[in-house]
Biopython code that builds the backbone (N, CA, C, O; Angstrom):
import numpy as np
from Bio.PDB.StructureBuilder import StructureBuilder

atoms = [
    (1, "UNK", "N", (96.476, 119.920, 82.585)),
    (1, "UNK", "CA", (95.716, 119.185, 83.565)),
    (1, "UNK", "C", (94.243, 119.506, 83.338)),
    (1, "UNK", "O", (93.839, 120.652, 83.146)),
    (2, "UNK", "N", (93.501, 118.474, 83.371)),
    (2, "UNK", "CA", (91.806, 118.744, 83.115)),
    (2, "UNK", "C", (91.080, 117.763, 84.200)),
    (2, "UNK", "O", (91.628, 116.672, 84.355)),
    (3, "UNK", "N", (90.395, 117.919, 84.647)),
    (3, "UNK", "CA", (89.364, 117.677, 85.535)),
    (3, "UNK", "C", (89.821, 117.910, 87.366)),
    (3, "UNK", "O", (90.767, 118.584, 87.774)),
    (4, "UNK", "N", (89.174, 117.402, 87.916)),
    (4, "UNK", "CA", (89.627, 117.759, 89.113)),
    (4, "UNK", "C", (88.616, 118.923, 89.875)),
    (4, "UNK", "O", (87.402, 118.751, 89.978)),
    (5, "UNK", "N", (89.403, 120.253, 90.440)),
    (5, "UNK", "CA", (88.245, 121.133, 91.779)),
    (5, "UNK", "C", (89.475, 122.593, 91.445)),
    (5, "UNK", "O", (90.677, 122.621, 91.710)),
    (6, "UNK", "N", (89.143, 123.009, 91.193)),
    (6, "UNK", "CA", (89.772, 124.073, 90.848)),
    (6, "UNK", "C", (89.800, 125.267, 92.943)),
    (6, "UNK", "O", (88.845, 125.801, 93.506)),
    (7, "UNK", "N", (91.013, 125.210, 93.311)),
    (7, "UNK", "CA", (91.088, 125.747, 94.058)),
    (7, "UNK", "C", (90.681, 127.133, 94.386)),
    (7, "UNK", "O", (91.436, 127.958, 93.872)),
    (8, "UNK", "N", (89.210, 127.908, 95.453)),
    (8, "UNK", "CA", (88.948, 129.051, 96.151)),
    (8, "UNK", "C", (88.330, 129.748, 94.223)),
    (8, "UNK", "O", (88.537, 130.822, 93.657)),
    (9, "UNK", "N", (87.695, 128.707, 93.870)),
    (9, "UNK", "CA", (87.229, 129.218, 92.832)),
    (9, "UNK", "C", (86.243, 130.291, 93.075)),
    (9, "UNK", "O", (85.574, 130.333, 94.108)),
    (10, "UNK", "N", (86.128, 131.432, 91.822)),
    (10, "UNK", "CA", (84.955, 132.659, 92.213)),
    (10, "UNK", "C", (84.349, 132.663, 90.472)),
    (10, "UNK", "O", (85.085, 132.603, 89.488)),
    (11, "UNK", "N", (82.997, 132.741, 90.454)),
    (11, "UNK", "CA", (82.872, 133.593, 89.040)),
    (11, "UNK", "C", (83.115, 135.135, 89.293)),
    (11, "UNK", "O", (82.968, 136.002, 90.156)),
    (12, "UNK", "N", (83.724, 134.878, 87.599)),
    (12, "UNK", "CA", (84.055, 136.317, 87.087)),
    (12, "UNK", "C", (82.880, 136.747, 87.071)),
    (12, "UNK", "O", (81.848, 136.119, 86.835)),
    (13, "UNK", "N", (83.047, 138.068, 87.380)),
    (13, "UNK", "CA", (81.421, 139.238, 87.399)),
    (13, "UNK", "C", (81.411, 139.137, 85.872)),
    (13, "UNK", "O", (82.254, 138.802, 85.040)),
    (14, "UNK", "N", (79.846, 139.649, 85.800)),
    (14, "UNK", "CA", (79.031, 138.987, 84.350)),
    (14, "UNK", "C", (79.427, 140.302, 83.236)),
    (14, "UNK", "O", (79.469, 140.137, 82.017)),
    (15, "UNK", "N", (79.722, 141.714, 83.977)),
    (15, "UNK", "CA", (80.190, 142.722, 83.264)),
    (15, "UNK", "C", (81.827, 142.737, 83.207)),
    (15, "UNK", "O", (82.281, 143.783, 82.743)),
    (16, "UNK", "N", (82.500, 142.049, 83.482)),
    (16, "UNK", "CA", (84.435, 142.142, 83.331)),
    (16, "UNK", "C", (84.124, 141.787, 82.169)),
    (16, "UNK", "O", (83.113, 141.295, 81.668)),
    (17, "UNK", "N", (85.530, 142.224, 81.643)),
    (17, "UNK", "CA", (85.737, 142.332, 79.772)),
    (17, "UNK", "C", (86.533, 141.280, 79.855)),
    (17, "UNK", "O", (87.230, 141.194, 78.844)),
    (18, "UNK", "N", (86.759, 140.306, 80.755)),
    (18, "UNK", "CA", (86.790, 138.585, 80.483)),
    (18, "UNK", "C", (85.854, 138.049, 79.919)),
    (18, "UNK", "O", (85.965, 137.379, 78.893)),
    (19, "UNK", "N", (84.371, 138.373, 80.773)),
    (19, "UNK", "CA", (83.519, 137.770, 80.318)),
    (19, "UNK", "C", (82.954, 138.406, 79.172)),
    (19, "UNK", "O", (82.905, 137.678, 78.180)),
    (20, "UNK", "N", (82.297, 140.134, 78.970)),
    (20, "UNK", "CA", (82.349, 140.065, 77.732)),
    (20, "UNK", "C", (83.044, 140.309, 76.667)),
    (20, "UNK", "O", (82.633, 140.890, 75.663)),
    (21, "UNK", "N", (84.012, 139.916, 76.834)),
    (21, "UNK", "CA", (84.767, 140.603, 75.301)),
    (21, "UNK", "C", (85.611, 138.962, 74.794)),
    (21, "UNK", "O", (85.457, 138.446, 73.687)),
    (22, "UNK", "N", (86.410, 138.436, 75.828)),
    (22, "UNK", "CA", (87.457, 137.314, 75.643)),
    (22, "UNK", "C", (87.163, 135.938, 75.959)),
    (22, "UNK", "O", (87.620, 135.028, 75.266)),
    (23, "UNK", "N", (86.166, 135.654, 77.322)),
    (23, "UNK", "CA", (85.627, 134.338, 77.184)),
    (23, "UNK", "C", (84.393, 133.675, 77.402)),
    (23, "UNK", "O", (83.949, 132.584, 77.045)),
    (24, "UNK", "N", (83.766, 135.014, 78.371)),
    (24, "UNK", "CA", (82.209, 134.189, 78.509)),
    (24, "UNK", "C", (82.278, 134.028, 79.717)),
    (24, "UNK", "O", (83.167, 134.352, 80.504)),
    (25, "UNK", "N", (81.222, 133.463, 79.892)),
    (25, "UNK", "CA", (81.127, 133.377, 81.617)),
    (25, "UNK", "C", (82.141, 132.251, 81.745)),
    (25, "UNK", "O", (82.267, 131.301, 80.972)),
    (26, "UNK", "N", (83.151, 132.622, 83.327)),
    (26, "UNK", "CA", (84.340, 132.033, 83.097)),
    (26, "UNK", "C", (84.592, 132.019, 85.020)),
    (26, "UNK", "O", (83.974, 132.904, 85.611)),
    (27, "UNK", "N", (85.238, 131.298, 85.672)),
    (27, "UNK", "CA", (85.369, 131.005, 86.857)),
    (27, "UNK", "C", (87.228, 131.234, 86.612)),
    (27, "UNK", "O", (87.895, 130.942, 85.620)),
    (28, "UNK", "N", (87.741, 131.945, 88.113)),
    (28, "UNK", "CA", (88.879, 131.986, 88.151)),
    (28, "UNK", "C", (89.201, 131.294, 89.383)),
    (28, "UNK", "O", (88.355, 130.545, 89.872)),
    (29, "UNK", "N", (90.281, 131.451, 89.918)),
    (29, "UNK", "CA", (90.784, 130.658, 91.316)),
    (29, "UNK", "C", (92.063, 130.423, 91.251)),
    (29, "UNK", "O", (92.655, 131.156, 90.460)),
    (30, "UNK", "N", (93.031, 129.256, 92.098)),
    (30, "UNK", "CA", (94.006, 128.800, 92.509)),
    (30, "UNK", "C", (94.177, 127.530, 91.563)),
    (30, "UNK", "O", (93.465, 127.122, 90.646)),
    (31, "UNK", "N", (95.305, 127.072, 92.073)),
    (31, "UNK", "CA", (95.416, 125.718, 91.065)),
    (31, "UNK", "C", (94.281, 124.484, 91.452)),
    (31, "UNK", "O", (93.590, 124.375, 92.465)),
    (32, "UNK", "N", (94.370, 123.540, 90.160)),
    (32, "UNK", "CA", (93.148, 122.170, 89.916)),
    (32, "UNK", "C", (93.805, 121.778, 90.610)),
    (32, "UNK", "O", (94.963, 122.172, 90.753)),
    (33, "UNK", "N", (93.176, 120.733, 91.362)),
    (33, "UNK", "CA", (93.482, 119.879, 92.657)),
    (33, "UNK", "C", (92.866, 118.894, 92.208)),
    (33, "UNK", "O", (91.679, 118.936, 91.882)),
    (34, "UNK", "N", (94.015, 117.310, 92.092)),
    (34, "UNK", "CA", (93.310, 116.206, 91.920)),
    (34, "UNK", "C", (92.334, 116.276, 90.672)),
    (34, "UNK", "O", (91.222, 115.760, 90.782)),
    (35, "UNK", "N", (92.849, 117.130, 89.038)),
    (35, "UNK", "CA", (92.711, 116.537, 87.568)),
    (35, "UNK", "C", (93.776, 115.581, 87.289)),
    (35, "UNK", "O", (94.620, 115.159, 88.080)),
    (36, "UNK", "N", (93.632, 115.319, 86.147)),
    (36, "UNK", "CA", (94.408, 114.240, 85.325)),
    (36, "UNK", "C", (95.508, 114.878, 84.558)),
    (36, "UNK", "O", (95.168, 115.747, 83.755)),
    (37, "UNK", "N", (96.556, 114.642, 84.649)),
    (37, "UNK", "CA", (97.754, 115.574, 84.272)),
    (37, "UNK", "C", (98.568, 114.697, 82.910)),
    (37, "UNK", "O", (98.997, 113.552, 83.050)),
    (38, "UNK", "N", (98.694, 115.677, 81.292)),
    (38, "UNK", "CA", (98.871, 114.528, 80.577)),
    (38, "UNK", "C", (99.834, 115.493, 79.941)),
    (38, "UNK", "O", (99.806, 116.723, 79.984)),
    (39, "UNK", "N", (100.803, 114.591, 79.262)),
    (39, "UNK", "CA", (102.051, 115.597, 78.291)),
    (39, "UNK", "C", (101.539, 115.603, 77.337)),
    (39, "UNK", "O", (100.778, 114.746, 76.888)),
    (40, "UNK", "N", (102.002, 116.937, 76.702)),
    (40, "UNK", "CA", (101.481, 117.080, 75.633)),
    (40, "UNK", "C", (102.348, 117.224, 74.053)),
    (40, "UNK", "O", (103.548, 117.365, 74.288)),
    (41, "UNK", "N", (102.012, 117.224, 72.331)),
    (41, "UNK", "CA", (103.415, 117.762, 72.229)),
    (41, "UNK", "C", (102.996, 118.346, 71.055)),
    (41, "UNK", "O", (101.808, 118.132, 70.812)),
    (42, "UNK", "N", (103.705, 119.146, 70.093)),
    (42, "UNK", "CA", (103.311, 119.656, 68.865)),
    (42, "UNK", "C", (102.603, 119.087, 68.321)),
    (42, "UNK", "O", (103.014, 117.998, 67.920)),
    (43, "UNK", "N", (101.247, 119.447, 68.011)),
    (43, "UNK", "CA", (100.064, 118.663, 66.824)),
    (43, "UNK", "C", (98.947, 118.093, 68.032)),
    (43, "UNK", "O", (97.832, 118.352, 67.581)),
    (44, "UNK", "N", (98.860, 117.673, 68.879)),
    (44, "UNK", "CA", (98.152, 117.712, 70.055)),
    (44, "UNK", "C", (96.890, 118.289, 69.683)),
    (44, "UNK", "O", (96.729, 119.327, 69.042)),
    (45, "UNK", "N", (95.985, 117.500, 70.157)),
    (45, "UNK", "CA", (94.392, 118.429, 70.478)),
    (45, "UNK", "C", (93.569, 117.917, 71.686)),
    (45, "UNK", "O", (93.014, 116.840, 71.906)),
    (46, "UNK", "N", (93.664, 118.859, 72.262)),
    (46, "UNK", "CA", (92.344, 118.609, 73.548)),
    (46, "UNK", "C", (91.416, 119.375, 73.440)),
    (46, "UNK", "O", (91.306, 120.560, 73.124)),
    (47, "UNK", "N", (90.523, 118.329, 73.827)),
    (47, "UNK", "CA", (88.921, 119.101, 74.163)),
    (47, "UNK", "C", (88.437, 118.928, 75.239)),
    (47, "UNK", "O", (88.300, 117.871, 75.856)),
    (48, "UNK", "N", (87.994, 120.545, 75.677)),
    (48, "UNK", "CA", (87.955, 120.373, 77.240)),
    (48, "UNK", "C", (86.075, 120.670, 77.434)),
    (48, "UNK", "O", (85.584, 121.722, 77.026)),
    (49, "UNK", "N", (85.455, 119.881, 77.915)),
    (49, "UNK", "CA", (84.432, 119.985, 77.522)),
    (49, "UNK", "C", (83.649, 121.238, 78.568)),
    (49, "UNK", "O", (84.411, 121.800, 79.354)),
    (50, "UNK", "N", (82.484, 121.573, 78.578)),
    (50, "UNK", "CA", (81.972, 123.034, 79.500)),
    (50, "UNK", "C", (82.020, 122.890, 81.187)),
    (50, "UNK", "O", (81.670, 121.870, 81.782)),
    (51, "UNK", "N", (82.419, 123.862, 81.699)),
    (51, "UNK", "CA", (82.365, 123.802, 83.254)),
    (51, "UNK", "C", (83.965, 122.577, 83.454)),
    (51, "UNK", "O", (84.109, 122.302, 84.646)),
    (52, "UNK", "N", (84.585, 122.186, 82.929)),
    (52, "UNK", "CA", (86.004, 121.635, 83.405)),
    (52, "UNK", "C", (87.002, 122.051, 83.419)),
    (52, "UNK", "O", (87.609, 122.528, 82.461)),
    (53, "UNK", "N", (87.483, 121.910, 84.899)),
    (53, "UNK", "CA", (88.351, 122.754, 85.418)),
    (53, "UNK", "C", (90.061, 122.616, 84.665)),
    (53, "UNK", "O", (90.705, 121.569, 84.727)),
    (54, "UNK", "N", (90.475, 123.644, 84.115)),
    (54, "UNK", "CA", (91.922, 123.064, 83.169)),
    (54, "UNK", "C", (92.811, 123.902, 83.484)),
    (54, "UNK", "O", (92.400, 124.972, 83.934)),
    (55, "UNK", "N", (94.143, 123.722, 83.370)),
    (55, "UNK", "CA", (95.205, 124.547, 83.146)),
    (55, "UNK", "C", (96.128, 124.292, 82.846)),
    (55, "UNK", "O", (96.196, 123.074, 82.679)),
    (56, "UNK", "N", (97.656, 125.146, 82.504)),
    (56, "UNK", "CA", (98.794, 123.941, 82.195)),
    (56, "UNK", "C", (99.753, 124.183, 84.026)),
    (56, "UNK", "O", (100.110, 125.181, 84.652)),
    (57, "UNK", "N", (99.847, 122.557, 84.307)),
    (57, "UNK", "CA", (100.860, 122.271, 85.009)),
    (57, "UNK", "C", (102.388, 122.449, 85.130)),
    (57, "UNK", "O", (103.123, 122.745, 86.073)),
    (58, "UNK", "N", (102.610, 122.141, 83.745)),
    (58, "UNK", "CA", (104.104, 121.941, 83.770)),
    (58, "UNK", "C", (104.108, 122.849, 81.876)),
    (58, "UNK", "O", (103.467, 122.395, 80.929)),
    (59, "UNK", "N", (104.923, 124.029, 81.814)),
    (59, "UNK", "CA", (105.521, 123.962, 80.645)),
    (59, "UNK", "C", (107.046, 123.940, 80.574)),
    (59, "UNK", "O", (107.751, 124.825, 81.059)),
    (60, "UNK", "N", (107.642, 122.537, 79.739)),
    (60, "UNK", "CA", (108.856, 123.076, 79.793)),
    (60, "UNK", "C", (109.634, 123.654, 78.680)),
    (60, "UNK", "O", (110.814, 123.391, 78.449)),
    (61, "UNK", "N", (108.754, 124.603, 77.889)),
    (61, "UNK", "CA", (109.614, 125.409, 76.651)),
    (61, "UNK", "C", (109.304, 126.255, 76.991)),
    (61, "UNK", "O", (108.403, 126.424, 77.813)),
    (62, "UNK", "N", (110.310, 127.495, 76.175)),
    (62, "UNK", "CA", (110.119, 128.858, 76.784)),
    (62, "UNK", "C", (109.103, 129.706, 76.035)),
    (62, "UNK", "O", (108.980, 130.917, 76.221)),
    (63, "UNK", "N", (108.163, 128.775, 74.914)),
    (63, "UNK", "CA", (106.827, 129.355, 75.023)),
    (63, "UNK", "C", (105.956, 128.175, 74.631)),
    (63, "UNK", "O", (106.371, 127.029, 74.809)),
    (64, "UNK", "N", (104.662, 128.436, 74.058)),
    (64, "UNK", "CA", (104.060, 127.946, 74.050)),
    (64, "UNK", "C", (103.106, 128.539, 73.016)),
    (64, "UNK", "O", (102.916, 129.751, 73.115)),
    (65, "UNK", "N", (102.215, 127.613, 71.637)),
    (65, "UNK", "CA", (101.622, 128.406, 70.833)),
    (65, "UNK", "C", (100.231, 127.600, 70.987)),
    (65, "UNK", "O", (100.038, 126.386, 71.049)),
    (66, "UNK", "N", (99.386, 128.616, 71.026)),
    (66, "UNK", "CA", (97.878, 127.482, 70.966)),
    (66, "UNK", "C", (96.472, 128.209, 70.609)),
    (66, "UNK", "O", (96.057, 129.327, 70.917)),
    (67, "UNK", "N", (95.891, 127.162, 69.846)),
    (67, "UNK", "CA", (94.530, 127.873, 69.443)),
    (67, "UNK", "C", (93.105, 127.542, 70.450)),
    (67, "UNK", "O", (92.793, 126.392, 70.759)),
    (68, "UNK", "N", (92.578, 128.371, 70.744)),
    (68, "UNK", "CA", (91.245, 128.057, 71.704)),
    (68, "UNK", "C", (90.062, 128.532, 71.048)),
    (68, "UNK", "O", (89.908, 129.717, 70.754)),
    (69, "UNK", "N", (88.987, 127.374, 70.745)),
    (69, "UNK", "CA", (87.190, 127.758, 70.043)),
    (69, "UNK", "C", (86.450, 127.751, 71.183)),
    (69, "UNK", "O", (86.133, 126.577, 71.374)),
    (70, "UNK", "N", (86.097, 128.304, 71.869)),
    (70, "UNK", "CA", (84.878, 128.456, 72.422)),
    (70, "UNK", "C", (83.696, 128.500, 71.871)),
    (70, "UNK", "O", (83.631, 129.130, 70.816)),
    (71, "UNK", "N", (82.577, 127.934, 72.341)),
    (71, "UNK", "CA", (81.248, 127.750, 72.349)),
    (71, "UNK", "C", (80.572, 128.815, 72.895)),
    (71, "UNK", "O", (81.099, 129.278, 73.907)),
    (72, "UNK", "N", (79.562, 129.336, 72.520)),
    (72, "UNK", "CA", (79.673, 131.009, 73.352)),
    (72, "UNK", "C", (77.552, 130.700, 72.705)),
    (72, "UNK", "O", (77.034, 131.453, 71.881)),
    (73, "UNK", "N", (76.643, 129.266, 73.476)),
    (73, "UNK", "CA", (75.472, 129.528, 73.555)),
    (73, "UNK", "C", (74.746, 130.348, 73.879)),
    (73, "UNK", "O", (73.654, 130.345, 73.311)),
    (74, "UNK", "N", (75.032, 131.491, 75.002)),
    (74, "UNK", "CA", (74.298, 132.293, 75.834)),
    (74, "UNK", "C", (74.899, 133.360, 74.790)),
    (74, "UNK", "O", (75.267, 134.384, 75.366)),
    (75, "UNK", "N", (75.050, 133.370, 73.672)),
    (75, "UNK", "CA", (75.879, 134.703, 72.837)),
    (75, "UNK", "C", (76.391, 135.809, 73.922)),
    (75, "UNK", "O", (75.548, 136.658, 74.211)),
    (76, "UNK", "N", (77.082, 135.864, 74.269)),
    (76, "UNK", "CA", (77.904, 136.660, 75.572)),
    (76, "UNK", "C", (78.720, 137.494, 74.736)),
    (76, "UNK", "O", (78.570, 138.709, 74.863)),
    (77, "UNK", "N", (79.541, 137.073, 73.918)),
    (77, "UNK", "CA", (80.990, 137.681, 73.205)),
    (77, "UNK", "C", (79.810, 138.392, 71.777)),
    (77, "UNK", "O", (78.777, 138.096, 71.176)),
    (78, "UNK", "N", (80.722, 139.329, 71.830)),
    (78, "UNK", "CA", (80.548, 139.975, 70.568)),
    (78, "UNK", "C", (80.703, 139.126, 69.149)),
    (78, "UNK", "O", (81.746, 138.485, 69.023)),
    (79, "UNK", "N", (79.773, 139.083, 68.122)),
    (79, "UNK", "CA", (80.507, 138.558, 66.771)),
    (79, "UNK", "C", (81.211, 139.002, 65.992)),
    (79, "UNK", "O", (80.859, 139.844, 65.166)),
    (80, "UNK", "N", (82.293, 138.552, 66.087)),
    (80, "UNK", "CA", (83.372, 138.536, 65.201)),
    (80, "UNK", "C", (84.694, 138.809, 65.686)),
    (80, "UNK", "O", (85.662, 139.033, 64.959)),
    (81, "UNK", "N", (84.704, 138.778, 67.129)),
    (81, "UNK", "CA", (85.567, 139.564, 67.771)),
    (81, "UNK", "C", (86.568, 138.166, 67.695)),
    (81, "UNK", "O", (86.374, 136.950, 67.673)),
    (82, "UNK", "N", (87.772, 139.094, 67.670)),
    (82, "UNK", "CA", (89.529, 137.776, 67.829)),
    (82, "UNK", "C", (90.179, 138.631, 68.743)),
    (82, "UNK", "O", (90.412, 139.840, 68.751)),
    (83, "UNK", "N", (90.473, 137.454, 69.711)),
    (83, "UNK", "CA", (91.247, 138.372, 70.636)),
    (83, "UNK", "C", (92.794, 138.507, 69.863)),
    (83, "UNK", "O", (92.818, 138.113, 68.697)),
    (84, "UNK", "N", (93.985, 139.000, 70.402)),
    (84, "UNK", "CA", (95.052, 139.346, 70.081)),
    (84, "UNK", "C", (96.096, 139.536, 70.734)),
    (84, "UNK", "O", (97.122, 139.909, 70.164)),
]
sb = StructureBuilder()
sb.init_structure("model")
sb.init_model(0)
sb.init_chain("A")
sb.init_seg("    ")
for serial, (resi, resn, name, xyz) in enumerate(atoms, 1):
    if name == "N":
        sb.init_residue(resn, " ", resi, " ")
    sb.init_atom(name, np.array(xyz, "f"), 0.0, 1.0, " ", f" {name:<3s}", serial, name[0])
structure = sb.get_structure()
């Protein structure tokens, strides 16, 4: 699901090792309320563009594999770092 109001949203404090180590300045909260909800399936690419609120709704396999690039202008994250 992407767009929409992301429910009792807060930013993450600017020192959590969310923000610097894994994503950058980053907002957490409750579920998107009223985005656009789309299936997805192997080979798939979305781009979620800055400040839009996303998450997954529905998975129905018992996992899930996926790659995420972030844009990291304000250089926040360390270079070279992969999370794991």
């Amino acid at each position: 699901m992407t767009g929409g109001t992301i429910q009792n949203a807060k930013e993450i404090p600017a020192d959590n090792q969310v923000v610097t180590v894994l994503n950058g300045p980053s907002t957490n909260g409750g579920p998107v309320m009223n985005g656009v909800s789309r299936k997805l399936a192997p080979g798939d690419v979305v781009i979620i563009p800055p400040n839009t609120p996303h998450w997954f709704s529905e998975i129905t396999t018992d996992q899930i594999v996926y790659l995420v690039v972030r844009m990291d202008p304000k250089k926040v994250l360390p270079a070279g770092y992969v999370a794991k």
